[in-house]
DSSP file (Angstrom, degrees, kcal/mol; ACC not computed):
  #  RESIDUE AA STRUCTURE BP1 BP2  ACC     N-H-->O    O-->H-N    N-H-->O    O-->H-N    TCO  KAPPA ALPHA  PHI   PSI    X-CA   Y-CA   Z-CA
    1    1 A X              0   0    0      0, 0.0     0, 0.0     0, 0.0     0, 0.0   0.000 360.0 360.0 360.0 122.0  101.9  126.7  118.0
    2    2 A X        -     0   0    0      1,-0.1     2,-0.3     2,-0.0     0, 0.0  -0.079 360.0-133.2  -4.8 120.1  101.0  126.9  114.4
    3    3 A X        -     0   0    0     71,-0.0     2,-0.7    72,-0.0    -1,-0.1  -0.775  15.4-123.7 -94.5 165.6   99.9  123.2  112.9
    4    4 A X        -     0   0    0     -2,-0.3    71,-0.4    72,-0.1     2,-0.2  -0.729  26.4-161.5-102.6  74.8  101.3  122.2  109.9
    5    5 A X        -     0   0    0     -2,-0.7     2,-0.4    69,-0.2    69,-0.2  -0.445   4.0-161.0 -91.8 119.8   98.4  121.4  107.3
    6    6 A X  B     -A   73   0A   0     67,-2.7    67,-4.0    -2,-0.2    35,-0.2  -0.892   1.6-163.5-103.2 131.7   99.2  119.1  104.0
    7    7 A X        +     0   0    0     33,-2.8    65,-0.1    -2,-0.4    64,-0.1  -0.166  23.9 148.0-113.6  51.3   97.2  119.0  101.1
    8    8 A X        -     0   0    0     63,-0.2    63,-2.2    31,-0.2     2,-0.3   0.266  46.7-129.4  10.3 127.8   97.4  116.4   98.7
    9    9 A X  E     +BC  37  70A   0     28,-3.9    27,-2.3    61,-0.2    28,-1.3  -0.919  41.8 149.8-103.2 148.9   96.4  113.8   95.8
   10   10 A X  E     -BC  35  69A   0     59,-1.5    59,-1.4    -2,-0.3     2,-0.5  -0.998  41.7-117.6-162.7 179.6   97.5  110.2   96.4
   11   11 A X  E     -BC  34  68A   0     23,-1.6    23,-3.3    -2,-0.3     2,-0.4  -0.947  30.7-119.0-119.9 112.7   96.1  106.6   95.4
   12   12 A X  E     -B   33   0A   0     55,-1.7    54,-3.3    -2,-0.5    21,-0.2  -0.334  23.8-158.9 -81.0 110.0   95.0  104.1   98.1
   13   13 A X        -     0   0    0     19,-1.0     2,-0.2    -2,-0.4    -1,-0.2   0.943  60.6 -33.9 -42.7 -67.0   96.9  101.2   97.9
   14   14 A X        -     0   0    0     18,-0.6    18,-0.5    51,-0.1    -1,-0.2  -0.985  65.9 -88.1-169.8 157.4   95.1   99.2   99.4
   15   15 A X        -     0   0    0     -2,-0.2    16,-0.1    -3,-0.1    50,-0.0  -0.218  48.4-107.6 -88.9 156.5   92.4   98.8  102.3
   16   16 A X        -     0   0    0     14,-0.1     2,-0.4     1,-0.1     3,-0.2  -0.310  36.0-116.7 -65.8 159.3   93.6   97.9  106.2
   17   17 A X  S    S-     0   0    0      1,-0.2     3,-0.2     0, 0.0    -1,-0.1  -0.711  84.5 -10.1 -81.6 120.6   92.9   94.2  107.4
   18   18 A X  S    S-     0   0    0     -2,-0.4    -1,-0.2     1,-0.1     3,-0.1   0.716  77.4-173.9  71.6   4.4   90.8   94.1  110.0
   19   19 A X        -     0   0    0     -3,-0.2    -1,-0.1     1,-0.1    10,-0.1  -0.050  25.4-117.6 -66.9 142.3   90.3   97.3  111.2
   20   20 A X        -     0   0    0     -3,-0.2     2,-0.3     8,-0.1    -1,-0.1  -0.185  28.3-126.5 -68.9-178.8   88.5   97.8  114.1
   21   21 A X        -     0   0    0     -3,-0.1     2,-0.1    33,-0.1     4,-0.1  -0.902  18.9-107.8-112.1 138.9   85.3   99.8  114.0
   22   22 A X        +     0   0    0     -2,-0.3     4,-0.2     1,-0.1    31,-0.0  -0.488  69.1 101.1 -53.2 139.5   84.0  103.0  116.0
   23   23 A X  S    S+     0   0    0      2,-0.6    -1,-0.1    -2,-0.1     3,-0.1  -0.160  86.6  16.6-169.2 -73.6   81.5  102.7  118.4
   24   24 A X  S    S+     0   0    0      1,-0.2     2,-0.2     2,-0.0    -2,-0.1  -0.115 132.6  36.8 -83.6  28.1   82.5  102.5  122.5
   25   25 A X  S    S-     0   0    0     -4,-0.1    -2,-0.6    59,-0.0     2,-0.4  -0.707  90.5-119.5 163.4 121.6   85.8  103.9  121.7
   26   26 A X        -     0   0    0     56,-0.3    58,-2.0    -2,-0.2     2,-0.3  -0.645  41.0-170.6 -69.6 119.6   86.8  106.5  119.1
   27   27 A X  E     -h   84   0B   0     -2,-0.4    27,-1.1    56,-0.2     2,-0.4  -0.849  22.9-160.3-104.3-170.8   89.2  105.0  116.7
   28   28 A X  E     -hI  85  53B   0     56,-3.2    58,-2.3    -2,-0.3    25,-0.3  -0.980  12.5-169.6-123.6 136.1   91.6  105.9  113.9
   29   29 A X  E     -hI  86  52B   0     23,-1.6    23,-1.3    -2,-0.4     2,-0.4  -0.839  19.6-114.4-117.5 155.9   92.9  103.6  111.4
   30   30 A X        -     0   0    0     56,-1.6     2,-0.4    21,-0.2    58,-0.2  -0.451  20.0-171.8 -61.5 139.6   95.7  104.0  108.6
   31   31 A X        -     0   0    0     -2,-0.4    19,-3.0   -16,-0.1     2,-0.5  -0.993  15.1-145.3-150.9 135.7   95.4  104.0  105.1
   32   32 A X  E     + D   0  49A   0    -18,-0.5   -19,-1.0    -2,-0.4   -18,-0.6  -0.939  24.5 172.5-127.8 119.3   98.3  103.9  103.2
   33   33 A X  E     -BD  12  48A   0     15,-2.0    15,-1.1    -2,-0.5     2,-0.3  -0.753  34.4-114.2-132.6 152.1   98.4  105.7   99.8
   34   34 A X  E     -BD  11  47A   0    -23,-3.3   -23,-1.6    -2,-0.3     2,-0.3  -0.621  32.2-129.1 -87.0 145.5  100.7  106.7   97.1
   35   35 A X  E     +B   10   0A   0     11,-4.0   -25,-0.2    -2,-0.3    11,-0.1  -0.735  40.2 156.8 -87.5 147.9  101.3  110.7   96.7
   36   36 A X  E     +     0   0A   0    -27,-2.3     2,-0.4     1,-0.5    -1,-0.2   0.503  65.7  32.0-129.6  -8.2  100.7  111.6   93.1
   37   37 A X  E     -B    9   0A   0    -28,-1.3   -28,-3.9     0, 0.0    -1,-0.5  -0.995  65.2-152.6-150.2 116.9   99.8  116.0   93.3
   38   38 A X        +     0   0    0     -2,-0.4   -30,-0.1   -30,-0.2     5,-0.1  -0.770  25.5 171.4 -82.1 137.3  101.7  118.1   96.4
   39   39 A X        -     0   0    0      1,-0.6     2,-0.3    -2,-0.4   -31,-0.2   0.168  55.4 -12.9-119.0  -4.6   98.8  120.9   96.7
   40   40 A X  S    S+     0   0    0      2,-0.3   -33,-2.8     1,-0.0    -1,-0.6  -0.746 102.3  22.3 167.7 155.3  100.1  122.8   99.9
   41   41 A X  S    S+     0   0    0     -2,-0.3   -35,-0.1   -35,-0.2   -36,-0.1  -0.406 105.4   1.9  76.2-156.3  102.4  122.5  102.7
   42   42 A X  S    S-     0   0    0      1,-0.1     2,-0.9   -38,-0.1    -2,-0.3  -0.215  85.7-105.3 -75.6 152.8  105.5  120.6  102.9
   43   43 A X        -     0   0    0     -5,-0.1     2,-0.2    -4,-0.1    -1,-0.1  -0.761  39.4-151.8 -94.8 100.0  106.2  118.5   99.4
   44   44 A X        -     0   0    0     -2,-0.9     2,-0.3    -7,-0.1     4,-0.1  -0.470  13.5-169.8 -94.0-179.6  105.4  114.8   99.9
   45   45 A X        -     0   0    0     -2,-0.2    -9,-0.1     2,-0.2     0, 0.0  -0.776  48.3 -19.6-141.6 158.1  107.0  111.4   98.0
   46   46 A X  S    S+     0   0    0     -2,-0.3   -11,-4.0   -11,-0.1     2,-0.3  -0.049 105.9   1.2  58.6-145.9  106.3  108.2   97.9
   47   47 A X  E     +D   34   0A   0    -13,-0.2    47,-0.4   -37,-0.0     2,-0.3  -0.770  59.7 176.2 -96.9 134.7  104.0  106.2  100.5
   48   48 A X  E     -D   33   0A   0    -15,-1.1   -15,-2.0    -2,-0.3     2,-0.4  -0.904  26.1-130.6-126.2 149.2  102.4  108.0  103.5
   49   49 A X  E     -De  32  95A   0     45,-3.6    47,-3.1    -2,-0.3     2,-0.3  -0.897  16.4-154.6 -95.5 132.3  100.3  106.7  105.8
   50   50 A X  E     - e   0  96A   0    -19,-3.0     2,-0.3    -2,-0.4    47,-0.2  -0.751   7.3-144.8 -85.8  66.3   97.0  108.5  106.7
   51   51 A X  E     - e   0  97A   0     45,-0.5    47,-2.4    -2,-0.3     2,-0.3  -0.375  15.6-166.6 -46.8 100.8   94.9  108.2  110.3
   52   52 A X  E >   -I   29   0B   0    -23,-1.3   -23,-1.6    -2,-0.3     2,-0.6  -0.728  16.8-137.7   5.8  90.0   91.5  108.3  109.6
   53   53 A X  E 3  S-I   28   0B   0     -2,-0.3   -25,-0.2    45,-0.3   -27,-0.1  -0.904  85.8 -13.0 -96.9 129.1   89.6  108.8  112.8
   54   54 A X  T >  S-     0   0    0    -27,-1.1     3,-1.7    -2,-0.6    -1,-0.2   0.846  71.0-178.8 155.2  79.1   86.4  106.3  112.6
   55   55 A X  G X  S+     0   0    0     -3,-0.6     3,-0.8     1,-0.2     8,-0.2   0.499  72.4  70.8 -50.0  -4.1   86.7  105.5  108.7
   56   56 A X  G 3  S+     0   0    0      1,-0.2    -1,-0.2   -36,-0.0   -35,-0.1   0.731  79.4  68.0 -97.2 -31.7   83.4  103.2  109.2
   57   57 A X  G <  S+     0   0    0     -3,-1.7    -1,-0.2     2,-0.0     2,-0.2   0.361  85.5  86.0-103.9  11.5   81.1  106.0  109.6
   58   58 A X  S <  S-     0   0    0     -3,-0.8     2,-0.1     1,-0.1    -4,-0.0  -0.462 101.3 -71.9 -80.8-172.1   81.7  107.1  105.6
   59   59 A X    >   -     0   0    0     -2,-0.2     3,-1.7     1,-0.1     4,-0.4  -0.437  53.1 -99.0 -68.5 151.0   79.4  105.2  103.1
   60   60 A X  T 3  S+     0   0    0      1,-0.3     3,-0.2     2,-0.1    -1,-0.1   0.838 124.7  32.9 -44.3 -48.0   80.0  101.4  102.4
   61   61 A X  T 3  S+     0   0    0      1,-0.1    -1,-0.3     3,-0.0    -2,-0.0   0.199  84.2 111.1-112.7  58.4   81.7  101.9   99.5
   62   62 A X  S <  S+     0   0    0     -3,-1.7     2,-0.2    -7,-0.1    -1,-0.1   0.997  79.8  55.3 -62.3 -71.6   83.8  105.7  100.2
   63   63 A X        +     0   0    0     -4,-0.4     2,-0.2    -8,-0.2    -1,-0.1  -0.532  69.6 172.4-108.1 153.1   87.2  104.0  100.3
   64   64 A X    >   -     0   0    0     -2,-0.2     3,-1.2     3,-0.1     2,-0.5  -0.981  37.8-111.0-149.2 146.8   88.4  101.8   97.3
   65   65 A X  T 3  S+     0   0    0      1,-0.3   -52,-0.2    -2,-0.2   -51,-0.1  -0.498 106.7  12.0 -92.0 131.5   91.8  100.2   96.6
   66   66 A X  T 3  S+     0   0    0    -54,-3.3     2,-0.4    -2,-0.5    -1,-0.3   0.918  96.9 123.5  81.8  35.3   93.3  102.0   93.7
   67   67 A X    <   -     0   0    0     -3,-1.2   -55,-1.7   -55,-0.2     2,-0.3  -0.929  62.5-119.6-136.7 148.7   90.8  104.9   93.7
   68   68 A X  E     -C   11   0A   0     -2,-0.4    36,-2.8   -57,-0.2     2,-0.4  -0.585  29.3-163.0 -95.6 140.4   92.3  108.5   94.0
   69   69 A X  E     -CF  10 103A   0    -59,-1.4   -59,-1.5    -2,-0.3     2,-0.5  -0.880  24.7-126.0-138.7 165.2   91.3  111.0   97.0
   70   70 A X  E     -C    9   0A   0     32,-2.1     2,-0.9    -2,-0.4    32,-0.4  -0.875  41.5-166.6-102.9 112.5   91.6  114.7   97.8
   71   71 A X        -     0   0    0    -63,-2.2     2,-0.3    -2,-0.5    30,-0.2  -0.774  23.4-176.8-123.4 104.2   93.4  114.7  101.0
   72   72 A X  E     + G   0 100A   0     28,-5.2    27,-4.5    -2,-0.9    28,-1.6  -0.850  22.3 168.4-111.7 144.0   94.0  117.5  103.7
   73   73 A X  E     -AG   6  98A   0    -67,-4.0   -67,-2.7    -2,-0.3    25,-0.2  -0.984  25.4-154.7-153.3 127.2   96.2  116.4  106.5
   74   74 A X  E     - G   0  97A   0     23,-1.9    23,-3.4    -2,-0.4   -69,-0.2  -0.507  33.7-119.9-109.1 170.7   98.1  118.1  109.5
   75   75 A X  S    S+     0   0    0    -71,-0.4     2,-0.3    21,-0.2    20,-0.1   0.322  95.3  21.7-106.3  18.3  101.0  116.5  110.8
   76   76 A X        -     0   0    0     21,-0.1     2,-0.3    20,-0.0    -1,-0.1  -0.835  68.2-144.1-166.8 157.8   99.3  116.1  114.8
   77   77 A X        -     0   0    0     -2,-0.3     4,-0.2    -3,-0.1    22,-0.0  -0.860  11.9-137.7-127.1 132.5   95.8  116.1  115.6
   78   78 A X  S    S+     0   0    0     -2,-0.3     3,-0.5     1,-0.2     4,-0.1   0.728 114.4  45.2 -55.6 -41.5   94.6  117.9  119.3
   79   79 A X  S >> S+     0   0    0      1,-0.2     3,-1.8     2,-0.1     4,-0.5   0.547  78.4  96.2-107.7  12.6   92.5  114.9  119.2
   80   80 A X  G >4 S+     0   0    0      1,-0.2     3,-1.7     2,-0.2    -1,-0.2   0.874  82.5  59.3 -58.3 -32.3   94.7  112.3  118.3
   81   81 A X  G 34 S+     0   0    0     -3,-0.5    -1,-0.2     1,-0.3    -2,-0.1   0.422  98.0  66.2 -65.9 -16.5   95.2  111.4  122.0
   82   82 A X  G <4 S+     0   0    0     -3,-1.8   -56,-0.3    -4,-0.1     2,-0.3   0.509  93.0  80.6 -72.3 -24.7   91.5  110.8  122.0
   83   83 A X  S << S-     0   0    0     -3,-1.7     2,-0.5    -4,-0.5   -56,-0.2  -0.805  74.3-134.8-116.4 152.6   91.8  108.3  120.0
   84   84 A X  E     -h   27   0B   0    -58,-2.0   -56,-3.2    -2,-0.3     2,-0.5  -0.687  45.0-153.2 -80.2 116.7   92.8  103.9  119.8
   85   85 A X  E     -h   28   0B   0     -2,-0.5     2,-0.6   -58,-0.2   -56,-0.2  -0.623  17.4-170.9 -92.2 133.9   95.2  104.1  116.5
   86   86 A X  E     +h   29   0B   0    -58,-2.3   -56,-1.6    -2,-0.5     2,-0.4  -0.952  15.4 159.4-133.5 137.6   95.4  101.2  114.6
   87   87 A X        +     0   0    0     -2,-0.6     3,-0.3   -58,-0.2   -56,-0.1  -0.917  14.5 176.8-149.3 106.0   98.1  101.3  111.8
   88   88 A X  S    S+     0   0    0     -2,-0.4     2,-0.6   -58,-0.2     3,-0.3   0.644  74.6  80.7 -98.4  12.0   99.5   98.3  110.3
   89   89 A X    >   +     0   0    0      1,-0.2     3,-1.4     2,-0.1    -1,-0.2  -0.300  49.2 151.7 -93.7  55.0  101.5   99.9  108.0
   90   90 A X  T 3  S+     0   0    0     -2,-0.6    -1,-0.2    -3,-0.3    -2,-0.1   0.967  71.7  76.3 -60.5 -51.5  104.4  100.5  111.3
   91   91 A X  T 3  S+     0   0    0     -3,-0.3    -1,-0.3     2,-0.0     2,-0.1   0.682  74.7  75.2 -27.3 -61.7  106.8  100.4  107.7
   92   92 A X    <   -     0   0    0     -3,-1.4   -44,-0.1     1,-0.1   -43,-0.1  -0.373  69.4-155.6 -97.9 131.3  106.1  103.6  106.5
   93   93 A X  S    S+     0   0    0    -46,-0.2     2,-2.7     1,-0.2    -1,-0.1   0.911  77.5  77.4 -88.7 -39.9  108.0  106.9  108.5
   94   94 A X        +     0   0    0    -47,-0.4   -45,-3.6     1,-0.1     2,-0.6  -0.355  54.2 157.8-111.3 147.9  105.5  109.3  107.4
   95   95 A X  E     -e   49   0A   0     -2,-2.7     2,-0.4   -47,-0.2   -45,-0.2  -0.907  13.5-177.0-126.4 126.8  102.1  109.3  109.3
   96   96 A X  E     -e   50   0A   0    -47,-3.1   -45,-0.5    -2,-0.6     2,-0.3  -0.973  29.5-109.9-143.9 172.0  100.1  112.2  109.3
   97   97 A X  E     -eG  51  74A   0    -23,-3.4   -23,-1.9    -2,-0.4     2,-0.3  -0.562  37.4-131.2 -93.1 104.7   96.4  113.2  111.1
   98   98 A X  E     + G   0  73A   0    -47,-2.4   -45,-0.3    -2,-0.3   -25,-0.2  -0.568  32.1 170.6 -75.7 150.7   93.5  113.4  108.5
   99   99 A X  E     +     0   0A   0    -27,-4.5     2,-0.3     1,-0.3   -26,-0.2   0.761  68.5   5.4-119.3 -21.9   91.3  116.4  108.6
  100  100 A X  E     - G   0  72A   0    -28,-1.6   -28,-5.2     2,-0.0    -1,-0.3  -0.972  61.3-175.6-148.8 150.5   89.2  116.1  105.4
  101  101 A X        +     0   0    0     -2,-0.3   -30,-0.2   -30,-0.2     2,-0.1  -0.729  10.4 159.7-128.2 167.8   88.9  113.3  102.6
  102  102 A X        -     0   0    0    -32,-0.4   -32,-2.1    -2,-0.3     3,-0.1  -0.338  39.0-106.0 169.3 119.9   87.1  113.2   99.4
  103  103 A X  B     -F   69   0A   0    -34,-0.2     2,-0.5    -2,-0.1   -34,-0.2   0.005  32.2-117.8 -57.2 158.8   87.4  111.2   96.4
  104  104 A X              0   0    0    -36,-2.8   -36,-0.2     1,-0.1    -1,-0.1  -0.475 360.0 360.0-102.0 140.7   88.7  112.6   93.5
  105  105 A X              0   0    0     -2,-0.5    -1,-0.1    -3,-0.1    -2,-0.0   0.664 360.0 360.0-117.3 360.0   86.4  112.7   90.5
């Protein structure tokens, strides 16, 4: 089966509480951003949530609340199953797998 790869602009609300860190155990955490530019795939709206697998292991300051990111993002990960997900944003219906991030400049 085909995956289903989203590409995106969006604006990071704001940064998770608490999130655990990688280290003896792979995780992924949520980040929940507004879409502002569909660039390919299905046309998203609103708030999505983004899993991040081990967001720690960018530079200190990589993610910033209100700062705008270049997002590509399928809608399952092969390795999602690999990983402890932590998402406190359970509110929001869509959640999709990041595969590359990069702030927008």
């Amino acid at each position: 089966m085909e995956k289903e790869y989203i590409v995106f602009e969006g604006i990071l609300i704001e940064l998770p509480h608490e999130a655990p860190r990688c280290g003896d155990i792979k995780v992924a955490v949520g980040y929940s951003f507004i879409v502002v530019r569909n660039i390919r795939g299905r046309s998203l709206k609103g708030t999505v949530v983004v899993l991040i697998p081990c967001p720690d292991f960018k530079s200190k300051d990589f993610f910033i609340s209100n700062g705008r990111y270049h997002i590509e993002s399928m809608v399952d990960s092969e390795e999602s199953g690999s990983h402890t997900i932590f998402n406190q944003y359970s509110n929001v219906s869509t959640v999709l797998w990041c595969d590359k991030i990069e702030p927008v400049k």
